[in-house]
Structures are given as structure tokens and as C-alpha cells.
Steps between C-alpha positions, in 0.01 A plus 500: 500500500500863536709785575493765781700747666463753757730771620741387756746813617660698165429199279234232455453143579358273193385164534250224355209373633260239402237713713268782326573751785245757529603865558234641824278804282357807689147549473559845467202750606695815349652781673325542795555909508862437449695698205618363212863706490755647786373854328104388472532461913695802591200682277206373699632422834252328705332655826792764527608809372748519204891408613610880338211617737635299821871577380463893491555569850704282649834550676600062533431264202545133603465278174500154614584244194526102502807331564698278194270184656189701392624573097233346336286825589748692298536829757735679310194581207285599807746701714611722157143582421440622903846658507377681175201672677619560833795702336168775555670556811893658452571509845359237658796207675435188301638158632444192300487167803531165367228309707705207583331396796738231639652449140837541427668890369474597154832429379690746169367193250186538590411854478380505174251226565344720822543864339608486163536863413191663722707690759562842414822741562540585890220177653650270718438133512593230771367128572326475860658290763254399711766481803493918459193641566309756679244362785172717430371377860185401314358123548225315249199394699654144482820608640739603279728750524518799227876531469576681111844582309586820575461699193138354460397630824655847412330538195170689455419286159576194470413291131513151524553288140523120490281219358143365597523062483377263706705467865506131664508611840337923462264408242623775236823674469503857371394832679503484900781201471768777376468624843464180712712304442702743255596807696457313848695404780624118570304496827145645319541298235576170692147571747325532155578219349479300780118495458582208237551233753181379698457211748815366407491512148428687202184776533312432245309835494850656379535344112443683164231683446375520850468837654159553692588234793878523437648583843857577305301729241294698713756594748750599191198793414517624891838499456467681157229757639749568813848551261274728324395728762549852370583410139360517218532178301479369133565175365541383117501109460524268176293176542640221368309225236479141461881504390632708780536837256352837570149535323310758723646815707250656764612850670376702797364467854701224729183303522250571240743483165721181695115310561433590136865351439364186674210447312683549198746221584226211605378589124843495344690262733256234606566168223272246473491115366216306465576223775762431774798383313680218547870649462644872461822683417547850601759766387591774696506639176866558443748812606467692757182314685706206546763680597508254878240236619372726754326678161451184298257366774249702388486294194527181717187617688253648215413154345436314828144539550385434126684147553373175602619352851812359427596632172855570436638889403844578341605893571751603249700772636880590425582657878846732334474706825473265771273227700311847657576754765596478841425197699307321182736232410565394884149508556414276237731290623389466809132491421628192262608328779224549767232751417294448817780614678578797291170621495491514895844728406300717284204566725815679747736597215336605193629578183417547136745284345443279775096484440574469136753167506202362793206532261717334210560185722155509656313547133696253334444231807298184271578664142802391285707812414793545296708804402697559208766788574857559367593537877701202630399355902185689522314389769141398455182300609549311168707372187746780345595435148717661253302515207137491468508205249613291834181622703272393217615186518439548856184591452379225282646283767282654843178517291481311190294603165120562593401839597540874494839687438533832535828750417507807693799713313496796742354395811627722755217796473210278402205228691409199337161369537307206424141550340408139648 
């Protein structure tokens, strides 16, 4: 027998196993043109001027930062070093947004975790509600319409800082995404994501890693090149590795230093195991990305595809916050109970949270799943354990000795793949 553990909200769960479980390795090709430090980016920005350069004459600085959901990017590092060198500008209005998209307010605990100590004497700072917003009049190509928090649309600069990882409906996260969904209106950001259902069902075209024939993608950079319309813009992003931890910053141009970002991430982020396995257990990878199960799906859904039909997952994820925002945990409910009829719901009635508890039922239909969480009558399209000694033996049970196991301890920013 051996012992394991993996992170499971601020502790750790340990357990023994008479499996060898495999940890998925990146077959890293390098940097891709990324940076290897916050400073090394800001220095060689990609396809844009320098941010002192940009900064020096403008009136309105947005800074748009990640919300607590988004701390394994580590923003306040990031927004310091870009408060540092737009301080170039003494007169200039600086607001700090938290891009919360549909997420809930940053509360007083968490402001440390979102700015630490990068705001400066006289900036403001608020988190965006997307029910308060300013309708630009624009529409996307594919019909959404451009409606922007108010302080973003009134500034002449705007710097957007947040994290580069693979995205299981918008193929990455980072760059464009801190404006759609993150400074956004409910309505906008609803018509976007509703490009994730198809033909009554999941689209398949909107997963990780997909952008070229992504409908949800390619409609967030119309949406981006609209909310942008007489600003300049400048973006620094950390890319997370194999383990979910910043290894590469990229800086510059919305576009060029974010696709750069991209690159970097299938090289850092994409894990690999020799075969399909047989069985896998996935961390979140502790506090705060499994803060609620809306978050820890991510590391329910980045193993699926490197498994063999049938094989059984356990997430481990400690859900201290909640079961996920708005309509989540009555939507998984319901899509528990009949999912062909909730999907019909969806098609007239989309939401996030609503997509998000859908895909979970619909992923997991003909795969054992279990979930070990502190949280007590969790619902889920699965067993829920306690302790993660319980959902080995769990394990062993649904798919006996032979094969493949793989341990994914932070699975919520990577994409597990199968060489065979």
C-alpha cells in the first residue's frame, strides 16, 4: 500500500492506495515568447508600446483585476508592478474594477487576496455588477450586445491583468475574458455563452483549447474589439503550469501578447500519460479554487477525455463558500432529475451556472463519479464522501486492479491527454 494526498480546501486529504497513480507530465516546448518574471514582461511587452508610454497621457485608468475565484494567478504581484509604472502619470483618475463577471462582490476578507497592497493613495476600486452597466449600442456580428461597467467605458486606458489556463467552454481564460464576461452586462454575457448549447445538447466546438471554430470565443474578440473602440489597451497575464502555479507572464497588445499567452499555456498546461487510464482523482487543488463546485468542475472536466469509456473520477474539492452562484445548485438539481427537459429550459433561459450544473450531469452520464468534500447534502451526479480514504475504496470497487491511474493534484487550469 501507498500513501497519497492532495490538497482539498486549507488542508489536505491523505489516503492509501494499492494503485501506483501516475501524476499527468507536460511535454513542455519552453516559453513560447512568454517572460519568465512579472518585471521580464512589463520590459519587453509584446506587439505594443511600453505601459509608462500608453500611461503618459491619459485622463481615465481602468485596471481590471481577477476576482478571489481567480487567486491562483496571484494579481496582487501583477497589479503592484503596473501600478508602479503607470504612477508616470500624476494626474491621471485611476479605478481598480474587479472583473467579476456574474461572480459574487469582493467582500473586506478578501481584499488582500485581489489587491494586496497595489492601489496607491487617492485610486478608487469597486467590484462590477453586471446588473449596472452602460449600453454602448454596439452588437457582435453574432448578436450580442456591447453593454460595459461604467468606469471602463469612461476610461481612455484600460489594463487588463488576470491569468492565461485552459477554459472548458471559451477555450482559454485570460486577456479578452476580463472584459466579457468580467466587466459585462447579465444580458451580453448570457447571449455569449449561450453559444455552448447546440442541437439540444452540449456544442462541442466550445471546450478547452478550442478557439478557431469556437462560436463562444470568436464572438468574445468582437465583443473585445467593440469595448475597445477608442482605447488604448494593454494586458499582462501569468500562465499557469502543470500544477496550476504561475510559470510564464506575457505583456502587451490585447491579441498578440494574450495568443502568445496561449501558446505558452498548451506548452505548460497540457499533461500527458501514456494510455487512457482506467481510474482518476482530481483536486481542485485546495483553497481558494475550490472555493464552490461551480469552480471545482473544472477539475471534474480536465481528466475526461484522457479516460477510458466508463472509467470512474473522484473530484476532491472542499466547497467553504458555497455549491456556486446564482441559480447553480437549483439547476443541478433539476438537471439531476430530468436533463432533457432542462436543456429545452436552457435553449430559452440561459445561464452560466445553469450551463455549468447541465454539462456536469450530461458528462458524467455512463461514468462512476464520486466527490469527496467537507460540505454536507451536496448535490451531485455521483457518490459524495467525507474522506477520500472512503472513495478509494470506492474506487477499487467500480473498477478493480488492472489498468492506468492517474492523480491530477491541481486540475482546475490544466488538459489531460492520452498519448494512445
Amino acid at each position: 500500500m501507498k500513501t497519497y494526498e492532495v490538497k482539498m480546501g486549507r488542508g489536505v486529504q491523505r489516503w492509501q492506495s494499492p494503485y501506483d497513480y501516475i501524476v499527468p507530465q507536460p511535454r513542455g516546448r519552453g516559453l513560447c515568447g512568454a517572460s519568465c518574471s512579472v518585471e521580464e514582461a512589463l520590459d519587453r511587452p509584446i506587439a505594443s508600446p511600453a505601459l509608462e508610454d500608453l500611461a503618459k497621457d491619459a485622463r481615465r485608468i481602468a485596471i481590471v483585476v481577477p476576482d478571489v475565484t481567480r487567486g491562483w494567478c496571484r494579481a496582487p504581484e501583477m497589479s503592484a508592478a503596473v501600478r508602479k509604472r503607470l504612477a508616470v502619470n500624476k494626474t491621471a483618475e485611476v479605478t481598480w474594477i474587479v472583473g467579476t463577471g456574474q461572480h459574487r462582490a469582493v467582500e473586506e476578507r478578501d481584499k488582500e487576496l485581489v489587491f494586496g497592497g497595489a492601489m496607491m493613495s487617492g485610486d478608487r476600486w469597486h467590484s462590477h455588477s453586471c446588473e449596472e452597466v452602460v449600453d454602448t449600442g454596439l452588437v457582435t456580428p453574432l448578436g450580442t450586445p456591447v453593454t460595459l461597467d461604467s468606469a471602463f467605458v469612461a476610461a481612455d486606458l484600460a489594463v487588463l491583468v488576470g491569468g492565461i489556463a485552459f477554459h472548458d467552454m471559451a477555450g482559454f481564460s485570460g486577456g479578452r475574458k476580463m472584459i466579457m464576461p468580467g466587466v459585462s452586462g447579465r444580458l451580453s454575457i448570457v447571449k455569449n455563452h449561450n453559444h455552448c448549447l447546440k442541437d439540444g445538447g452540449l456544442n462541442p466546438a466550445t471546450d478547452s483549447g478550442l478557439l478557431e471554430r469556437n462560436p463562444m470565443a470568436q464572438d468574445q474578440r468582437a465583443y473585445a474589439d467593440l469595448a475597445l473602440r477608442g482605447k488604448k489597451c494593454f494586458i499582462l497575464n501569468t500562465i499557469a503550469d502543470g500544477a496550476g502555479q504561475p510559470a510564464a507572464w506575457v505583456a502587451g497588445d490585447v491579441w498578440k501578447a494574450w495568443e502568445t499567452g496561449c501558446e505558452t499555456c498548451r506548452s505548460f498546461a497540457s499533461l500527458w500519460i501514456p494510455r487512457k487510464a482506467a481510474r482518476a482523482v482530481s483536486s481542485c487543488g485546495g483553497f481558494p479554487l475550490d472555493l464552490d463546485l461551480y469552480q471545482a468542475t473544472k477539475a471534474l472536466f480536465s481528466p475526461l477525455s484522457a479516460l477510458e469509456p466508463g472509467a470512474p473520477i473522484v473530484l476532491v474539492a472542499d466547497l467553504e463558500d458555497s455549491l456556486g452562484p446564482g441559480d447553480f445548485e437549483a439547476s443541478l438539481r433539476s438537471s439531476l432529475h430530468d436533463a432533457p427537459a432542462f436543456v429545452r429550459r436552457m435553449e430559452t433561459a440561459f445561464t452560466i451556472p445553469g450551463y455549468i450544473a447541465l454539462r456536469a450531469v450530461l458528462e458524467l452520464r455512463g461514468r462512476p463519479a464520486a466527490l469527496v468534500t467537507s460540505r454536507e447534502n451536496v448535490p451531485f451526479p455521483g457518490q459524495v464522501f467525507r474522506d477520500m480514504q472512503s472513495a478509494e475504496m470506492w474506487l477499487q470497487e467500480q473498477s478493480g486492479t488492472g489498468g492506468t491511474s492517474i492523480l491530477i493534484p491541481s486540475g482546475n487550469a490544466v488538459h489531460v491527454f492520452a498519448a494512445e
